[in-house]
ROFI-810204 format. One record per residue: residue in three letters; x, y, z of N, C-alpha, C, O in turn. Coordinates in steps of 0.02 Angstrom, whole numbers, plus 50000, padded with zeros to 5 digits. Layout:
<sites>
ALAXYZXYZXYZXYZ
...
</sites>
This chain:
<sites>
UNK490344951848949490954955648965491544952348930491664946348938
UNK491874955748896492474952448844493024953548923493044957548970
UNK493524945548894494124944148946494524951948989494614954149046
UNK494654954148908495134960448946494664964249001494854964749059
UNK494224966048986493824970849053493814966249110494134966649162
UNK493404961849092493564958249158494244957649212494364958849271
UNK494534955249163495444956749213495464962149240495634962549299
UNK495244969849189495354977049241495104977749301495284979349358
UNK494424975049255493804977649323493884975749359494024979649404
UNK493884965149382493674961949423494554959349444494854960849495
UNK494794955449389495414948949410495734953049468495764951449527
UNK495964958549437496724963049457496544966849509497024967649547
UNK495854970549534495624972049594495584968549645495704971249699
UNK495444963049643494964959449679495324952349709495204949049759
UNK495864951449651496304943649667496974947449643497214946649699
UNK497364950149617498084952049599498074955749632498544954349670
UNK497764962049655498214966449690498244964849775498454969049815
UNK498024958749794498134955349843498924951949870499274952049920
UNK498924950049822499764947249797500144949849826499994955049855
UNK500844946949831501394951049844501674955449779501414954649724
UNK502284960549789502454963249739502614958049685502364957649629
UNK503134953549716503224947949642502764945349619502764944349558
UNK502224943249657501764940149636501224945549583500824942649546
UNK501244952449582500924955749564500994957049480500604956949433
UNK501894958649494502334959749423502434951449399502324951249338
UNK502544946449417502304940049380501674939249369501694936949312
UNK500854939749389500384940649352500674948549280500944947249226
UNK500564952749294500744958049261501344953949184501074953049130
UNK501814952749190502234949049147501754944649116501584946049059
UNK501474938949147501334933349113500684935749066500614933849007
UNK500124940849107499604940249075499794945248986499444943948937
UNK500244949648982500454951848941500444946248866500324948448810
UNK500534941548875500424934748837499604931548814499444928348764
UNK499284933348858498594931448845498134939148825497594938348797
UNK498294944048837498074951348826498554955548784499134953648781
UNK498354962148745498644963948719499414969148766499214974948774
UNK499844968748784500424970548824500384978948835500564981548888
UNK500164982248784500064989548800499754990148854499994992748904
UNK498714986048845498224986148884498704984348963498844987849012
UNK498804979548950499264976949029499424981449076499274982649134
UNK499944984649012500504989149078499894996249099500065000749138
UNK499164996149064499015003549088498674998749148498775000749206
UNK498344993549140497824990649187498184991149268497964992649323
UNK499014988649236499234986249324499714992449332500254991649362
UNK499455001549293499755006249326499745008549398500225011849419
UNK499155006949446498935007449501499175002949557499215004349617
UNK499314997449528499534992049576500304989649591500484985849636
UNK500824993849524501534991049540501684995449527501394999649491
UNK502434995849564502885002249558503235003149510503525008149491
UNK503204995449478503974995249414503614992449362503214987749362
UNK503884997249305503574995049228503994992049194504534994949187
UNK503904986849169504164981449129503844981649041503554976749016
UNK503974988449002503654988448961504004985148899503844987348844
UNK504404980748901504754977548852504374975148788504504975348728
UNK503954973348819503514968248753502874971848723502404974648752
UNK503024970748658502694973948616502194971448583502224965348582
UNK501874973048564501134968048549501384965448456501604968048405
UNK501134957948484501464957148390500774954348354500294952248387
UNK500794954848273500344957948250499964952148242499354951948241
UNK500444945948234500064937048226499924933848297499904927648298
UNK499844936548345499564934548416499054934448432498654939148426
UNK498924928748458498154927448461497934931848524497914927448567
UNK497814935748545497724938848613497034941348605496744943948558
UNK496814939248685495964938148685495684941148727495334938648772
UNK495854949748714495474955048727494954954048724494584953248771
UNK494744953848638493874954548627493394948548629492824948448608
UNK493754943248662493324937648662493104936748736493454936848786
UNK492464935748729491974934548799492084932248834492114926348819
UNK492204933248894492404929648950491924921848962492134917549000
UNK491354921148929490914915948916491134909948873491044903848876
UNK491564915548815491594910648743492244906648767492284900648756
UNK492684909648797493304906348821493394898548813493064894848849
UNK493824896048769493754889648750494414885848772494824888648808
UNK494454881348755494954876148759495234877548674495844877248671
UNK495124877948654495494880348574495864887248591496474887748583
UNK495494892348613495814898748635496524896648674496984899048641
UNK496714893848719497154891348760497514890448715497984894448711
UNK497464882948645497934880248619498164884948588498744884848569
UNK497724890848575498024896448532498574898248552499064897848514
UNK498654901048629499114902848648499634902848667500054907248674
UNK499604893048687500164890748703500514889748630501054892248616
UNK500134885648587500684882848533500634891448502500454890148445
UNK500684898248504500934902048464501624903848503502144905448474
UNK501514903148612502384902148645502744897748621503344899048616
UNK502544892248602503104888448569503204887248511503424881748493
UNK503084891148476503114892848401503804897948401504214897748356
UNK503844901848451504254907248472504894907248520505294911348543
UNK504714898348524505314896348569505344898648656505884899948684
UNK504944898748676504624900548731504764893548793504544887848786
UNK505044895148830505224890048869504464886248885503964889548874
UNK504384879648909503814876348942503684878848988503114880649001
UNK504164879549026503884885949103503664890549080503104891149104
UNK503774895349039503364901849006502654897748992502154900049019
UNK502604893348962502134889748935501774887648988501174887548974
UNK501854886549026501414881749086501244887949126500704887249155
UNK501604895249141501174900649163500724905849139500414910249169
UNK500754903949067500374904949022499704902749048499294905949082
UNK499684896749026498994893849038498654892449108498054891249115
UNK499224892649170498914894949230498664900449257498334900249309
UNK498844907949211498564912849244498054913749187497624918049199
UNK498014910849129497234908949115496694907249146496134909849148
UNK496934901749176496554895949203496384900249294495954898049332
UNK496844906649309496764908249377496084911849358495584910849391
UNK496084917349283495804919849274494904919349270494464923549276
UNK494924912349257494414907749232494094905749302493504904649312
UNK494544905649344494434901449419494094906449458493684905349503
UNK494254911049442494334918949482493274919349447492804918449486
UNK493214920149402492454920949387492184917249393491634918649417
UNK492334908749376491794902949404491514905549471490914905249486
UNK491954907849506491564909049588491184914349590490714914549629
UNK491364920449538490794923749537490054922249505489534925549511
UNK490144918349483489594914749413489674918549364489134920149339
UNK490194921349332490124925449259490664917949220490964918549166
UNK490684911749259490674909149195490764899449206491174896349240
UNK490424898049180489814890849178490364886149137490664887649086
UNK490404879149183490534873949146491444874549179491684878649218
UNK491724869649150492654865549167492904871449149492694874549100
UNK493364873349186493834878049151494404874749100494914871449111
UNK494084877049038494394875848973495344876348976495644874848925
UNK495654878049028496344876649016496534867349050497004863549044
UNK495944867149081496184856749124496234853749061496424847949070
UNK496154855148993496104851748934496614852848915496714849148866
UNK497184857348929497524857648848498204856148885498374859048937
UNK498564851348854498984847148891499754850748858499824851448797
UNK500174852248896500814856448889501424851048861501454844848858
UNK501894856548841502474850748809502924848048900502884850648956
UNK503184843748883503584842548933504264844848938504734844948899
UNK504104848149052504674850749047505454848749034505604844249074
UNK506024850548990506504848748990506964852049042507134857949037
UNK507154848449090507674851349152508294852349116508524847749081
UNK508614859049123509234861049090509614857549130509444855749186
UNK510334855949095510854853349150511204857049188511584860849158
UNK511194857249256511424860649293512244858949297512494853349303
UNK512724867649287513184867649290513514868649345513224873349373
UNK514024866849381514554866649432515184868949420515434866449370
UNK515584873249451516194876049447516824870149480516884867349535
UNK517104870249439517694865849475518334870049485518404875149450
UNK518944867849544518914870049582519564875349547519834880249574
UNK519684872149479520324876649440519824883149403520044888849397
UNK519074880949378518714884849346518424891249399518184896349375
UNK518474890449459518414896649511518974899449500518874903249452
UNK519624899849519520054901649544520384905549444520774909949426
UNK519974901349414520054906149346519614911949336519794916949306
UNK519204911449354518434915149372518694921649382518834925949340
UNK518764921649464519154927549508519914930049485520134935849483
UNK520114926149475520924929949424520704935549357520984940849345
UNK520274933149329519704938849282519264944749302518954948549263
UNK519274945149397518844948949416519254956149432519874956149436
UNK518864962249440519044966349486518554969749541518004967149548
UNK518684974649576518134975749633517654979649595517844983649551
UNK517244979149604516724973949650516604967049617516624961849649
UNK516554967149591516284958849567516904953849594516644948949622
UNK517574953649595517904947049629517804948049705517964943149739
UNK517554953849740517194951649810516584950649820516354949849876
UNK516344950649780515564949549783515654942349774515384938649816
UNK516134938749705516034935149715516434928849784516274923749814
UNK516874932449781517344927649859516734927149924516624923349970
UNK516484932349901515964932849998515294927549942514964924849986
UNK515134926349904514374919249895514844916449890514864914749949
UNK515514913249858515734905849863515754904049945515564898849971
UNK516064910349978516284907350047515984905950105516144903150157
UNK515144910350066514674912450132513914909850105513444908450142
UNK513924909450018513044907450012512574911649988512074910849953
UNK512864916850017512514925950025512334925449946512694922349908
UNK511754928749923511664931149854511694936649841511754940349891
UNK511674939349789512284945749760511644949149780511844954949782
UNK510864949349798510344954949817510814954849900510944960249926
UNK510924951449917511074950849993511544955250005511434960150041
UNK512214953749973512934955349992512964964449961513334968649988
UNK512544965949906512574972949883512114977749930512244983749929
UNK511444975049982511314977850035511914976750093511754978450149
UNK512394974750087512714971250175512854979650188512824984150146
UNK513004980150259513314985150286513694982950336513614977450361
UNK514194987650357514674986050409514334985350495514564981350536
UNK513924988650504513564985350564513314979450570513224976750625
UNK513144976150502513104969450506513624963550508513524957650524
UNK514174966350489514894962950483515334961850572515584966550603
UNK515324957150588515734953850648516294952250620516294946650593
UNK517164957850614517524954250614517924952350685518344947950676
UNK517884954150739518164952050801517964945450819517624941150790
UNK518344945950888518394938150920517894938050968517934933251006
UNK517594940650976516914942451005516124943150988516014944150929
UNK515504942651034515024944750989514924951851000515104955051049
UNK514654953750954514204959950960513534960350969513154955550972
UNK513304969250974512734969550977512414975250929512564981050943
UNK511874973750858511864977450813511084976750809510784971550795
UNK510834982050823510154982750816509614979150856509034978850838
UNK509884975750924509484970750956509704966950926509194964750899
UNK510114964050907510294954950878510964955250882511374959650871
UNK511014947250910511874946050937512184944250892512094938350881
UNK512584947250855512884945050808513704939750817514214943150812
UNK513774934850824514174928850851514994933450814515044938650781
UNK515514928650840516064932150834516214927950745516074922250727
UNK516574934250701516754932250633516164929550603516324924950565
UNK515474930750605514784932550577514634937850530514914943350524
UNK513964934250484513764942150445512994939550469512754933850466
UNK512654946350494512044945350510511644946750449511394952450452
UNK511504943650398511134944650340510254946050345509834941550345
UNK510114953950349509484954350385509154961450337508724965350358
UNK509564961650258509254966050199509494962250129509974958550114
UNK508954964850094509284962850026508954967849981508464970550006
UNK509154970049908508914973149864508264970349841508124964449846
UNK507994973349825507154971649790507274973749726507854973449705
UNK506894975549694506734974949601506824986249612506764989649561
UNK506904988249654506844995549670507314997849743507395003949749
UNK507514994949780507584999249842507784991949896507624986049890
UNK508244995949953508354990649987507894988750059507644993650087
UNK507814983250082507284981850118507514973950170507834968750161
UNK507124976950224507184971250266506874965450224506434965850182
UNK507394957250258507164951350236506354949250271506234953250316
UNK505954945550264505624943250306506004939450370506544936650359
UNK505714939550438505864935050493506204929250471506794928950491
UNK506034925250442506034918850450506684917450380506814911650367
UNK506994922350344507624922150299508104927950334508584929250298
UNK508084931950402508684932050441509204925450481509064920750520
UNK509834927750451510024921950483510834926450497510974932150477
UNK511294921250542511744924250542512374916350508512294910350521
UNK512814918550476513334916150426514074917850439514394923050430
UNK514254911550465515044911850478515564916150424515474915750363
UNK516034919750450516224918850391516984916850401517264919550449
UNK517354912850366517924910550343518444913850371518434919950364
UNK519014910850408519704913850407519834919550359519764925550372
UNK520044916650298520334920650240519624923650218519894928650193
UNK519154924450210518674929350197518814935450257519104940650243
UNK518644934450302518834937950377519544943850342519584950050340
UNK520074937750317520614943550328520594947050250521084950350230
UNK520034946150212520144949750146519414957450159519404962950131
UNK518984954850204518394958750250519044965050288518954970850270
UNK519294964550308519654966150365520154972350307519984978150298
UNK520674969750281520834972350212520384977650185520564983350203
UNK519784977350142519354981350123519054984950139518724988650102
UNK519074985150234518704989550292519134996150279518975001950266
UNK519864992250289520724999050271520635000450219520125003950223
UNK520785000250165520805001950096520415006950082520645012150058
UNK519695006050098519315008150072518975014450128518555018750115
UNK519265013350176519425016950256518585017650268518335023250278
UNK518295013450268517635012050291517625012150376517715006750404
UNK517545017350413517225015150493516715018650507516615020750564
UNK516335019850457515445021250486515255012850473515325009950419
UNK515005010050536514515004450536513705006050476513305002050452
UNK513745013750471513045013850431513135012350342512745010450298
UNK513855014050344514155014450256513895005750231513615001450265
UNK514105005550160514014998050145514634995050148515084999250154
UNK514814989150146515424987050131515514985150069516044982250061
UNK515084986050007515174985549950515124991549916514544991849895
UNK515584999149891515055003249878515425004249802515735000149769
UNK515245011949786515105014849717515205021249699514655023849697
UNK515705025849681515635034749712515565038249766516065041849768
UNK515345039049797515435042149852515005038849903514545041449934
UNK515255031449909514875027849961514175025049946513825023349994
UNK513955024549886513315022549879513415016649863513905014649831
UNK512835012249891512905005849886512715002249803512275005049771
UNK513054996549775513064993049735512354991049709511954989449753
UNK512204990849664511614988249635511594980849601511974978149561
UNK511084978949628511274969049576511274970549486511604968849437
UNK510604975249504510784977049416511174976649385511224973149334
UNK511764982649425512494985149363512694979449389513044977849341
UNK512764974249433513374969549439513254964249374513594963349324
UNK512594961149395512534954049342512794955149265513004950649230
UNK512744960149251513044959249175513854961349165514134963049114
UNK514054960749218514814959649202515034953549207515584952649181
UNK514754948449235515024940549229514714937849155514934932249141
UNK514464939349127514414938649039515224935449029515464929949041
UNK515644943948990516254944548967516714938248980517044935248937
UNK516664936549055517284933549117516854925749082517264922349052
UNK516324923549081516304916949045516364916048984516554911248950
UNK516214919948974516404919548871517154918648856517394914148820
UNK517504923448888518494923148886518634916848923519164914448904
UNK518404914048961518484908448988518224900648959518504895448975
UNK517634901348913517444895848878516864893648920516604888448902
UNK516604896648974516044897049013515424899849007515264904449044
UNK514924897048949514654901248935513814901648974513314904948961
UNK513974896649021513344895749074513734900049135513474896649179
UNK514074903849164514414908249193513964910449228513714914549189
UNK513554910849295513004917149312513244914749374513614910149390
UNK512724922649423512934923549516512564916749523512944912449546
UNK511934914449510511694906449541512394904049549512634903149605
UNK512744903049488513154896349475513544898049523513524893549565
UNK514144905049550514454907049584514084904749647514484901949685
UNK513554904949669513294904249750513134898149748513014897449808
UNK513054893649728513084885949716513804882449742513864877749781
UNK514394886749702514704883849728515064884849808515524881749834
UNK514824888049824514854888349913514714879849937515034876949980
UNK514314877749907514024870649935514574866649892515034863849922
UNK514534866149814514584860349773515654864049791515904862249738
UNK516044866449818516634869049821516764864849903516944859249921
UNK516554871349936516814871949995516544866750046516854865750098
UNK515964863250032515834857750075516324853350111516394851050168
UNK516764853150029517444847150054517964849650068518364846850106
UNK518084855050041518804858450038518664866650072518724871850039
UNK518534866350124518124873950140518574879050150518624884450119
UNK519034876050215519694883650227520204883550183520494888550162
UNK520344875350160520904874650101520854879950061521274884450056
UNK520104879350019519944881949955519834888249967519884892449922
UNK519684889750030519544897050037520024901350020519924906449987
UNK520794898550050521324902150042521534902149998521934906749989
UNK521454897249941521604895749880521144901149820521224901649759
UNK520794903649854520234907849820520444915449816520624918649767
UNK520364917349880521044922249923521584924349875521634929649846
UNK522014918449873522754921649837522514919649768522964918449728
UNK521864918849744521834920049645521604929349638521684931949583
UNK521364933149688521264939349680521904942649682522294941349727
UNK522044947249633522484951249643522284960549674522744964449684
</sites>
């Protein structure tokens, strides 16, 4: 049985479509690298909702459709890694490369369709280089948000002030929002006074409850509170069901269209590591020390 059938028949039935969705579309992505990328996207038409048909099969790639799931070597591997880093392929690309080889390989030893070490424990990867992680300081925020307009300078004021990630804050809705001096009660859960009960976020398609155990509920800030409070009027939001972030006629925000507008705002700024991580980071690496100071200081950089 040559590799590719095997993956249809057996890998992707039997061990991937077990997976979670990410876990499904990251096999699906990665194996695109070891198989030809057309074959891929028809194999995992049954099993994922979202097609990722970006990658195109290139013509000097070693991809090991027609080789036997028997012959599978430790040379085959090096094939594939040193042609990712021939291509500039991060080591993490590289190191899931040769693990969902090596799952693949693992996955038939137990059936017995295939005898002897799995040929990827041999082939030894480049080492990972950790990028340097960037931090906003506290003039480089407040330049940030002076560049923003809505939605993106509240999207970003609510992760500096709250943590929230931009899948989080573009599901929020106003039933989840506590701005009184009181608690509430929203769906069976007490939501504490000046709280956001963070209990949806966007998925790769559609919005969806968090798991149990990533509901939580999140203070939120004086001056967030009175810029929340602000945007409720403005925007004359009092259905608890509406979002508090929306788009035309009330439809809620997508992470999609947001992330590629903080591009522009670091480039004009000389920021060219600029992304929502770096923005929700600094909730911790900001406000730890300087929390209501900076908050308000954050506050009056929006116009």
């Amino acid at each position: 049985m040559c590799l590719a059938l095997y993956v249809e028949q057996k890998f992707i039935p039997d061990h991937v479509a077990f997976k979670t969705d990410p876990g499904r579309v990251h096999y699906q992505a990665i194996l695109k690298h070891v198989l030809n990328p057309e074959k891929v996207e028809r194999m995992f038409a049954p099993y994922t909702r979202i097609s990722k048909a970006r990658l195109k099969p290139l013509p000097d790639w070693p991809y090991l459709d027609n080789i036997r799931l028997c012959d599978v070597t430790a040379d085959h591997v090096r094939q594939l890694t040193s042609s990712a880093s021939a291509r500039g392929y991060s080591p993490q690309t590289i190191k899931h490369i040769r693990n969902v080889l090596g799952a693949v390989i693992s996955h038939a030893r137990k059936e017995g369709l295939f005898y002897g070490d799995n040929p990827t424990s041999e082939v030894k990867l480049p080492p990972i280089v950790h990028r340097k992680v960037h931090n906003l300081t506290i003039l480089e925020a407040k330049a940030v948000l002076r560049r923003m307009r809505y939605p993106e300078c509240d999207i970003a004021l609510i992760t500096i002030a709250t943590g929230m990630s931009i899948t989080e804050i573009c599901a929020l809705q106003w039933k989840h929002v506590n701005l009184t001096d009181a608690a509430v009660y929203s769906e069976g859960e007490v939501i504490p006074s000046q709280h956001v009960l963070v209990k949806r976020q966007w998925n790769q398609t559609q919005i969806a409850d968090l798991p149990p155990n990533r509901v939580r509920k999140v203070p939120i800030p004086d001056p967030l509170q009175r810029r929340l409070i602000r945007l409720s009027r403005i925007r004359q939001q009092f259905d608890p069901e509406t979002f508090v972030l929306t788009v035309g006629a009330g439809r809620p925000l997508t992470p999609a269209g947001i992330r590629t507008r903080l591009g522009p705002v670091g480039r004009q700024l000389g920021l060219p590591w600029l992304s929502w991580p770096v923005l929700k980071r600094a909730h911790q690496t900001l406000l730890s020390e300087l929390r209501i100071q900076l908050s308000d200081e954050l506050m009056l950089s929006v116009r």
